[in-house]
C-alpha atoms as one frame of an Amber mdcrd trajectory, in Angstrom:
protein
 -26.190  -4.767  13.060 -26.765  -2.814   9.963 -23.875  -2.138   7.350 -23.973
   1.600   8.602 -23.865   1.254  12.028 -20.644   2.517  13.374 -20.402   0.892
  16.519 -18.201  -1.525  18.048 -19.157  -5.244  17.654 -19.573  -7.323  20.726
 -19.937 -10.700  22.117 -23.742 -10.602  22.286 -23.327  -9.856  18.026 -21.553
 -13.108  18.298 -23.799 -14.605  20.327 -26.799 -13.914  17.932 -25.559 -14.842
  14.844 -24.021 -17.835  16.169 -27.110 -18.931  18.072 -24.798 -19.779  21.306
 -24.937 -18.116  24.776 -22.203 -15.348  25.459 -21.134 -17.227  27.787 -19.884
 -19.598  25.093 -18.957 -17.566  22.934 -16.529 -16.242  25.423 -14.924 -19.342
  26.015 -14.445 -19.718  22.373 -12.411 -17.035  21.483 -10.667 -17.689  24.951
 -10.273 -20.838  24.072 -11.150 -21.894  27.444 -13.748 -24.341  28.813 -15.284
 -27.306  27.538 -16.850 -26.529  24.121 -17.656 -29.037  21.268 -15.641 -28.908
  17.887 -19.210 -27.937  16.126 -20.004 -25.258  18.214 -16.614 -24.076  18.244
 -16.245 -23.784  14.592 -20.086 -22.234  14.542 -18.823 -19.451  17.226 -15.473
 -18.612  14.984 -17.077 -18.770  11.564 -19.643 -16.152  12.575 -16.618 -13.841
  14.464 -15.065 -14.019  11.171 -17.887 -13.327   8.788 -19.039 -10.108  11.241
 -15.297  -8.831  11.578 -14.981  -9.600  15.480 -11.826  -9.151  17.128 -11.828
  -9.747  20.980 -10.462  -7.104  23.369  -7.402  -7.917  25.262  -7.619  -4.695
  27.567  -8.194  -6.824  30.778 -11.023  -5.795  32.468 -12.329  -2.825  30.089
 -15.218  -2.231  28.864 -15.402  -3.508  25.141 -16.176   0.302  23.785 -12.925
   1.378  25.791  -9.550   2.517  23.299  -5.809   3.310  23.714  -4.524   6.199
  22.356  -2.635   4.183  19.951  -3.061   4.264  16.076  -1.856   0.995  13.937
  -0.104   1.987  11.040  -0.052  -1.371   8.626   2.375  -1.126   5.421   3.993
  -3.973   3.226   7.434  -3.528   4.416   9.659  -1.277   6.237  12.628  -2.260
   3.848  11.134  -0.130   1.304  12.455   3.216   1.608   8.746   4.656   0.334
   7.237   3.603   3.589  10.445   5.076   6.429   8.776   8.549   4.733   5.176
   7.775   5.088   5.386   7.023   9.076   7.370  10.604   9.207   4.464  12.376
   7.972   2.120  10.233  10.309   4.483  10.593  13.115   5.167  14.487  12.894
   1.512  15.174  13.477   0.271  13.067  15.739   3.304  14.581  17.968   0.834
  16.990  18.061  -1.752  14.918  19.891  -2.379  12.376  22.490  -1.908   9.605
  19.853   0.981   7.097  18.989   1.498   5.212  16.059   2.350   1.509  16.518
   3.293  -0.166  13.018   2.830  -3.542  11.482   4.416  -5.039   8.560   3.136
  -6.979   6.131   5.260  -8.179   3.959   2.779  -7.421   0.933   1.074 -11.172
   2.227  -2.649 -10.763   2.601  -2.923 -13.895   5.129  -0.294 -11.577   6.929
  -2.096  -8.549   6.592  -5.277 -10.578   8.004  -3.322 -11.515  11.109  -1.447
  -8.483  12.154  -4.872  -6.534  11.524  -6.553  -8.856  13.960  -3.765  -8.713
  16.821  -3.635  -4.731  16.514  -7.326  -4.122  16.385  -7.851  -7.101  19.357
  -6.136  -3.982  21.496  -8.943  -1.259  20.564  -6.783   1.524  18.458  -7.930
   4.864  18.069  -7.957   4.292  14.504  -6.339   1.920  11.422  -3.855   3.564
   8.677  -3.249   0.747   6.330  -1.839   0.335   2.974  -3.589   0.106  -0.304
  -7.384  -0.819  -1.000  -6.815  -5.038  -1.785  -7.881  -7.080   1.481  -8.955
 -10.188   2.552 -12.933 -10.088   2.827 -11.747 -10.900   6.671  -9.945  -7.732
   6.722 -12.217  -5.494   5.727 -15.398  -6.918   7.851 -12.971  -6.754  10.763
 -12.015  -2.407   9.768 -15.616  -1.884   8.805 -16.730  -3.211  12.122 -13.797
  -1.799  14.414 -16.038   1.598  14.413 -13.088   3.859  14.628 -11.747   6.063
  11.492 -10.058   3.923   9.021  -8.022   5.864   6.436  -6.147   3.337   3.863
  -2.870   4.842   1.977  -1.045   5.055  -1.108  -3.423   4.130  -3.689  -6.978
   5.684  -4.537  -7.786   3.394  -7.510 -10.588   1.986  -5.944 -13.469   2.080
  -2.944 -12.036   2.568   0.756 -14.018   0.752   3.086 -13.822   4.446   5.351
 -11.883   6.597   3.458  -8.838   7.278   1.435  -5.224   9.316   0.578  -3.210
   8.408  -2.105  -2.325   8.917  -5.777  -3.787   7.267  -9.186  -0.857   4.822
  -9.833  -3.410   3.945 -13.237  -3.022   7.614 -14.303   0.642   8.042 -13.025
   1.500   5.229 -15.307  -0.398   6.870 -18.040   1.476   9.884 -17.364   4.582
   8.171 -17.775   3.798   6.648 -20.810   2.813   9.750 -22.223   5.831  11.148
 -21.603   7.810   8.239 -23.075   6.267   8.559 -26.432   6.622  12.314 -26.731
   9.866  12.218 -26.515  10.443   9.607 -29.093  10.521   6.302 -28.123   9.443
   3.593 -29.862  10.903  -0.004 -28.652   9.630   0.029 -24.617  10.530  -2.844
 -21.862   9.653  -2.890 -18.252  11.003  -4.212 -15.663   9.126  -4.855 -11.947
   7.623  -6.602  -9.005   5.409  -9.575  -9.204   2.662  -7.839  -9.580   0.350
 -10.186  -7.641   1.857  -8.589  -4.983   1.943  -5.524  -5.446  -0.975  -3.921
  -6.308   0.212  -0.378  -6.840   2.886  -1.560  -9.285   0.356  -3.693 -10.845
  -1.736  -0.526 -11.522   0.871   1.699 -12.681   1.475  -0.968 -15.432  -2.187
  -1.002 -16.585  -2.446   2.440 -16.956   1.552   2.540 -18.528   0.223   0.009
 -20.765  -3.297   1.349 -22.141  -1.954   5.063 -22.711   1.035   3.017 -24.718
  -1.579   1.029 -26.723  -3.414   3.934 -27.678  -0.540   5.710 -29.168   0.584
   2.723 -31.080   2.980   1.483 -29.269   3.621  -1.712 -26.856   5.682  -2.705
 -24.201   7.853  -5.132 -26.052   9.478  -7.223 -23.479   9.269  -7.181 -19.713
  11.345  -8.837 -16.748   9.726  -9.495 -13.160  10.720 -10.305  -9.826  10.328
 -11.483  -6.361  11.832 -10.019  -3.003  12.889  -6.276  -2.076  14.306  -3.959
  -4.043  17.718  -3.932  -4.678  20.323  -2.270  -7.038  21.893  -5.368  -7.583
  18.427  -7.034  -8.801  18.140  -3.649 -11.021  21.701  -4.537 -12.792  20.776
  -8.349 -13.163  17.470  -7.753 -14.496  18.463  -4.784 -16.810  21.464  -7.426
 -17.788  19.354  -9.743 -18.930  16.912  -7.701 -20.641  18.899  -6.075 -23.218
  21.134  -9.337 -23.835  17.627 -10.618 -24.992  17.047  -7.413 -26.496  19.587
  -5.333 -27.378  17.359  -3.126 -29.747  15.174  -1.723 -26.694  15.563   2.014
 -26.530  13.618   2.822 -23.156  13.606   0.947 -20.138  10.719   1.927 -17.772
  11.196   0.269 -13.543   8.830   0.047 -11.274  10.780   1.849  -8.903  13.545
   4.128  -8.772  15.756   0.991  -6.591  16.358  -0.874  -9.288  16.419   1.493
 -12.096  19.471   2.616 -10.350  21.008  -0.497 -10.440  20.433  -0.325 -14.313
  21.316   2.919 -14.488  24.827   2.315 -13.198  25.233  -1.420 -15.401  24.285
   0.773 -18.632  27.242   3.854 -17.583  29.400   0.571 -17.036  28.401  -0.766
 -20.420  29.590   2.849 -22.123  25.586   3.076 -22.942  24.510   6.515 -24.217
  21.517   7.494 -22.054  19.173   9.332 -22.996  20.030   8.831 -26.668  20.777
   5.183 -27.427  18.116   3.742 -24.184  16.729   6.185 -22.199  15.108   5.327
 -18.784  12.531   6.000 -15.278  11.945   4.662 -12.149   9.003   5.211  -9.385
   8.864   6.962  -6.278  11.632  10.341  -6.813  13.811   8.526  -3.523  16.165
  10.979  -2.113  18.555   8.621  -1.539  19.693   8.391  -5.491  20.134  11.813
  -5.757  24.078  11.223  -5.411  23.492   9.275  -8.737  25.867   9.671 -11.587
  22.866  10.802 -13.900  19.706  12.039 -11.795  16.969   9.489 -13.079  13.769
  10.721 -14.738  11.005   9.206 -11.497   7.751  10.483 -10.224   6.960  12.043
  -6.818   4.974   9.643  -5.084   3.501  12.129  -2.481   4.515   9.436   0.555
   5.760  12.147   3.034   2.490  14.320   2.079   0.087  10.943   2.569   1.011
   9.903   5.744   0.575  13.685   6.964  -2.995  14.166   5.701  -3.919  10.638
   6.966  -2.463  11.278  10.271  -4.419  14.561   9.768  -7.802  12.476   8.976
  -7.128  10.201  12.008  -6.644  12.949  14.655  -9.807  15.225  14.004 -12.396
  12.234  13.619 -10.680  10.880  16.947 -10.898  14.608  18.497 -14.635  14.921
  17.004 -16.172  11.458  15.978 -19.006  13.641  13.949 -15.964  16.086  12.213
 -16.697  16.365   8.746 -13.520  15.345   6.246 -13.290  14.059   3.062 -13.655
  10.401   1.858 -10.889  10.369  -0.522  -7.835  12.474  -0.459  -6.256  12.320
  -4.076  -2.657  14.011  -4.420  -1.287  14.531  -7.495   2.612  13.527  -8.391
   4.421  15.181 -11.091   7.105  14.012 -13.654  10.587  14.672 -12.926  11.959
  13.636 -16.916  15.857  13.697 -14.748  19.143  13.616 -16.995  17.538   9.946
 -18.115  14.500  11.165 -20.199  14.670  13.046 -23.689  13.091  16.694 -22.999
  10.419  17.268 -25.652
């Protein structure tokens, strides 16, 4: 099987590279019949390495598919990703398709797993989060032959294609924006970013466009877990009692810098003036806010449309012609929390 051929592995694949019968390999990945531990681990090692998933349609063929497509994203907690499935769901209303969704909880070992289970029962095609994967992952979506369209995050190479934003340039962007208007002494506060990878991107960029004005982020607080306004006043808490001279405070999302916003208002903190601040991801949810906090469109509603978009036509027509990777562009909302310049 060559790297370009689109077709749906099978047993015989197996069977080749494992230099078993079918009829073994079968049992294998049924995990029936009487099969030594060698063999075994000869018949799974080369399922892994080609991306094999067995089909649990009983008695279909192994090219057959459901009209279902999985939708795979980090956590449904997160109010970005509620929005993405309403794009994905509003058009493929339109079609025979459904979406069935698994979550992740940004754990590639769990991203590995659910991937497996949903493509062992032949979707249409894969929406899935980001462009980071387990090599496992992406020999199993570059060998499901259906479309594949990863989300969110276009700093990188899909394995099919693509729709997202630059979070390198949106933290550039940011940054930008931050120094224009003044500011000098800069912390951040945000995920782990091992985790997560879009975070971790909008800090690189946030970081070089800093650097090359001059300036650096001068402390910075991370955590673990969901976001949370009560994390955002803890960590923002903590922050300025190590640094009280800090005079912009920039979140990885707008969750938490809500929770500072509303500690600082507590604290009788002058914002913009004395510490002025932005979040991630313009959440409609804040816009009851006592101050409406400088963010950035994340373009999740407008993703998961033109993925669902991507998904239906190359379902429709296999051979349709769309393009690799879909790059929207968010813009700066600079709020009540950011000095105009």
């Amino acid at each position: 099987m060559t790297a370009n051929d689109n077709r749906p592995l099978t047993l015989r694949d197996v069977s080749e590279a494992s230099g078993v019968s079918e009829m073994t390999v079968s049992r294998v990945l049924r995990n029936k019949g009487d099969v030594s531990a060698a063999t075994r681990q000869r018949v799974l090692t080369a399922a892994k390495d080609l991306g094999y998933v067995p089909n649990k349609i009983a008695g279909a063929l192994a090219s057959s598919r459901v009209n279902l497509v999985a939708v795979i994203i980090p956590s449904l907690r997160n109010m970005v990703f509620p929005e993405v499935l309403a794009g994905v769901s509003r058009v493929l209303e339109g079609t025979e398709l459904q979406p069935v969704v698994g979550v992740t909880d940004y754990m590639p070992e769990k991203e590995e797993q659910v991937l497996y289970e949903m493509l062992s029962w032949r979707p249409s095609g894969v929406i899935i989060a980001g462009l980071e994967h387990t090599e496992a992952s992406k020999a199993m979506l570059r060998a499901a032959g259906i479309p594949v369209v990863e989300i969110m995050d276009t700093d990188g190479t899909p394995v099919d294609s693509a729709v997202g934003i630059s979070h390198r340039r949106a933290g550039r962007q940011m940054a930008q924006a931050i120094v224009k208007a003044g500011y000098e002494r800069i912390g951040f506060l945000g995920t782990k970013m091992p985790l997560d990878h879009r975070a971790r991107k909008r800090f690189e960029g946030f970081t070089e466009a800093l650097a090359k004005e001059g300036v650096e982020v001068v402390d910075q607080e991370f955590y673990s877990g969901g976001s949370a306004l009560k994390k955002g006043r803890e960590m923002t808490r903590t922050l300025l009692e190590r640094d009280p001279e800090l005079d912009f405070l920039y979140y990885s999302n707008d969750m938490i810098a809500a929770g500072g916003l509303l500690y600082m208002l507590e604290q009788g903190i002058d914002i913009p003036g004395q510490i002025g601040m932005a979040g991630f991801n313009d959440v409609e949810l804040l816009d009851g806010l006592p101050r409406r906090l400088a963010t950035m469109d994340s373009c999740r509603d407008e993703i998961g449309t033109k993925a669902a978009e991507i998904i239906a036509r190359r379902v429709a027509d296999p051979k349709a012609e769309v393009e690799r990777i879909v790059e929207l562009t968010p813009k700066i909302d600079v709020g009540d929390t950011l000095k105009r310049w």
